[in-house]
N, C-alpha and C positions, 0 to 999 in steps of 0.2 A: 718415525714410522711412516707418518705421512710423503716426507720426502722421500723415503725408501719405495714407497708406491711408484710417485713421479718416474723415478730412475727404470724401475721394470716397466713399466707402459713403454718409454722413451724405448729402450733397449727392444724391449718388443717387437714395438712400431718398424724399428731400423731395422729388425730382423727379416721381415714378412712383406715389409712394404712394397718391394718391386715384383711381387707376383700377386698383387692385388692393384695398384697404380701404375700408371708410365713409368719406369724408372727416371725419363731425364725430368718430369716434373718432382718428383720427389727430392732429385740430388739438386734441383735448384733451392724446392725450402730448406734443406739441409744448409746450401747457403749462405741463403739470406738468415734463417733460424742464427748462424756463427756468428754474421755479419752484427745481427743487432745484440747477440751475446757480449761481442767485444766493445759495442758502442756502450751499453749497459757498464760495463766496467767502469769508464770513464764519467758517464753523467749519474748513473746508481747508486755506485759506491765511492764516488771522487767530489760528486757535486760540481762536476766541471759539462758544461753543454757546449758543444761542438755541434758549430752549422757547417762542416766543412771535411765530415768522414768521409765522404764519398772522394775525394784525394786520392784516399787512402785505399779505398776502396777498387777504383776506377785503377789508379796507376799501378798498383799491384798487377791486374789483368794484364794490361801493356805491357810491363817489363816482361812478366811470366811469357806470355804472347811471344816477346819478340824472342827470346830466350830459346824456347820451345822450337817457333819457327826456324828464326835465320841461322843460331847458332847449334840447334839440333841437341841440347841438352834433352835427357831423359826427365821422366814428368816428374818425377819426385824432386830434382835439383832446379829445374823449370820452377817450383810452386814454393822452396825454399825461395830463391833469385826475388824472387816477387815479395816475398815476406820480409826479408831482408830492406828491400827499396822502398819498403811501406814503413817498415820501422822507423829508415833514416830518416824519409820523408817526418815522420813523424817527430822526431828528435827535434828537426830543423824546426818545423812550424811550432811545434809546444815548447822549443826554447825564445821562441820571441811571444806567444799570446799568454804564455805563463805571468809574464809583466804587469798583464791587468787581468780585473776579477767583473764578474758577472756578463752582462751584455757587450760588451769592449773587446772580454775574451774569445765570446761567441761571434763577434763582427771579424774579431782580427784573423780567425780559424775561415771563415766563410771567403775571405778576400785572400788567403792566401790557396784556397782551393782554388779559385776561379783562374787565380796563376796557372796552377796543373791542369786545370780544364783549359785553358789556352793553349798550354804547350800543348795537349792532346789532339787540340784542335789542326794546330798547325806545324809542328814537326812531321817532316817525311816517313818517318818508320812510323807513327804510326797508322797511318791509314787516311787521316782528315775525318771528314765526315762520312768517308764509308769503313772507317773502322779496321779492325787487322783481323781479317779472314785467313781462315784455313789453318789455325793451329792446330798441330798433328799433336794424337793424344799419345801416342806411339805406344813401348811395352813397359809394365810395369817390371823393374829390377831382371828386363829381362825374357820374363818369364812369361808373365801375364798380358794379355792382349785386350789393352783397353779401349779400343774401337766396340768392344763387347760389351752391351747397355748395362748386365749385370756383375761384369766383371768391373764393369764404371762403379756400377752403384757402389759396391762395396766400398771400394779405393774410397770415395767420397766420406761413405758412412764414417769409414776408420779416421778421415783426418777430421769431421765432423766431433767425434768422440775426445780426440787429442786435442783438441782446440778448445770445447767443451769444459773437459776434466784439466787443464791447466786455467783456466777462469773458475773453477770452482775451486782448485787449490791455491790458487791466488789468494779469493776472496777471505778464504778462514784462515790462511797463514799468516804470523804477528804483521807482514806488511801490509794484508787486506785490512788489518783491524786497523793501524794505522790510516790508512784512506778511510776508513768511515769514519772517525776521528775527525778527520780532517773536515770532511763532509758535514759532520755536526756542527763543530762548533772548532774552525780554524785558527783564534785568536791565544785558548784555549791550548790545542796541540803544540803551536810556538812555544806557549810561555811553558812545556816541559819538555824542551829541550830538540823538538824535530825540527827536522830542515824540510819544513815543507814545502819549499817551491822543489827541491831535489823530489819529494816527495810523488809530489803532484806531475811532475817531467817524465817520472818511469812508470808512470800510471800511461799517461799520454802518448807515451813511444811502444809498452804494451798492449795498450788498444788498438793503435794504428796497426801494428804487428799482427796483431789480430783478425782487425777485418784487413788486411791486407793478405793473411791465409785465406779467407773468405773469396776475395774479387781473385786471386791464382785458381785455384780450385773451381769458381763458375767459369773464368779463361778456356781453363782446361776439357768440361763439361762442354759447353756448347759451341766450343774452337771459335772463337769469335770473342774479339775484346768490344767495346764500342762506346763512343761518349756518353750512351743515358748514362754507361757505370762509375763517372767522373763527373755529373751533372749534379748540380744544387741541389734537383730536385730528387734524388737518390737520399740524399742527405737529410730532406726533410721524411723521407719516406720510413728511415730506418728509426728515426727519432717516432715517427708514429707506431711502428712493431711495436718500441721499449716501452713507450706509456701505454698501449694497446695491452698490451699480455700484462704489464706493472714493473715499474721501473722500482731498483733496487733488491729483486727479489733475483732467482739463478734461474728459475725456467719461464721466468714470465717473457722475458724476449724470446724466446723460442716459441712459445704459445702464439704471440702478436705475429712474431714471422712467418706461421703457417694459416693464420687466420687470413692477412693480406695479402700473401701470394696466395693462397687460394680462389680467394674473390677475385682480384686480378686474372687469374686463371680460366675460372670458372663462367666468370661475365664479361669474358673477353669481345663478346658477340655484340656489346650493347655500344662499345665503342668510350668514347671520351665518358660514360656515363657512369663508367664504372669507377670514376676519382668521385661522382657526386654518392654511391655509394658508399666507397669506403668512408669517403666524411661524413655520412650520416651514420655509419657505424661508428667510428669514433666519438663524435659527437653525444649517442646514445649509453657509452660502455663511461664516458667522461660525468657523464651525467649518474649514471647508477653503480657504475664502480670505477671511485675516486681515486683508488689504489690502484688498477687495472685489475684484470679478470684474476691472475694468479694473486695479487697482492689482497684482493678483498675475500680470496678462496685461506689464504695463510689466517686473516682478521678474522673471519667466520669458524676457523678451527683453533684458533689463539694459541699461532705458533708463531716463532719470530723470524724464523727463516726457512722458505719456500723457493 
């Protein structure tokens, strides 16, 4: 019941939202909201922490970007190209950090971003440090004219939803139950019979997949790729949405994602000051809600899944 709530607010919100807000601030929490959705996959329900989504992230944009531009793909095949390169990308890194477990995995995922943040840096297509301007949003199948801030929103809203609702069917289908399995107690899931590093690898290449729909879809949004989206510091930021809203739960990343781009948003005026807010806001939500906001909101109504 309670989750049935969450889901009409959400749906709501997506409905109304761009005749009450900017539409392109809205379609950027949309996603970042996806972004830490998909990163929540992985450290939520996997128990695997990855310093290094922003790869994923970041190099999705650029392919999509370059796609879009030089090769003149429509946007929907554009943000496909991107998801696809996020994935492999993802394959390649979580077939070598799957090797080791805890901190080791989380160093190894961090050093191999910095690789992709390298090449972004310095390969020609994509821009260096001024990034790959002017991606044309062009028409949708056609028809629809997504230079048009509301005809954007939309487009976004709906892959927002698609992204959304296959991380929720993930989650409760026997191979989410498997990954929380795994998450509990991994010694445990071996000894009945799962192959969990296979296990653990298409959790890893789902997620990258994931927010790699995410960094296409902001490409596309604000026609501009650029290194913050391939920066460490992207990486630490989405990990703060997930324990921010409450890691492990289905709408808590989506909660933390529009609480921090908001504030970012909002005290943009104060300058560098606004990273010492957000950290006193985490800091404070860490301190009184251990679960995050959705996770202590599920404990406070003693449901198991929120």
């Amino acid at each position: 019941m309670v989750q049935a709530v969450f889901w009409v607010v959400l749906l709501g919100f997506l409905a109304v939202a761009p005749f009450f807000l900017y539409p392109v601030f809205v379609m950027q929490l949309l996603c970042f909201a996806l972004f830490a959705a998909a990163f929540n996959l992985l450290i939520g329900f996997t128990g695997l922490l990855s310093f290094g989504h922003a790869a994923f992230f970041g190099g999705a944009a650029y392919v999509a970007g370059h796609v879009l531009k030089v090769w003149g793909f429509p946007p929907i095949l554009g943000i496909i190209a991107g998801t696809l390169a996020a994935a492999a990308m993802g394959w390649v890194v979580g077939s070598l950090a799957i090797r080791r477990q805890g901190i080791y995995f989380a160093m190894i995922t961090l050093a191999l971003a910095q690789i992709v943040y390298f090449f972004a840096l310095q390969m020609p297509f994509t821009g260096g440090e001024d990034g790959l301007q002017g991606i044309p949003r062009g028409n949708l199948l056609g028809i629809f004219n997504l230079s048009d801030p509301i005809t954007m929103y939309y487009f976004v809203a709906a892959v927002f939803i698609v992204g959304f609702l296959a991380i929720y069917r993930i989650v409760h289908s026997p191979f989410g139950q498997v990954l929380q399995a795994i998450r509990e107690n991994e010694p445990r899931a071996l000894s009945l019979g799962y192959n969990v590093d296979r296990f653990k690898l298409l959790a890893f290449v789902l997620s990258a997949g994931l927010a790699g729909l995410a960094g296409s879809t902001k490409a596309l949004v604000f026609q501009f790729a650029s290194l913050t989206d391939a920066h460490w510091q992207m990486s630490g930021e989405v990990i703060l949405m997930t324990l921010l809203g409450g890691m492990g739960t289905i709408f808590g990343p989506v909660v933390g994602a529009f609480i921090v781009v908001t504030l970012q948003h909002f005290l943009s005026g104060i300058g560098s000051w606004v990273q010492v807010v957000i950290g006193g806001t985490f800091i404070a939500c860490v301190l009184l809600f251990r679960r995050g906001i959705v996770g202590e909101i599920a404990r406070l109504l003693r449901i198991s899944s929120l």
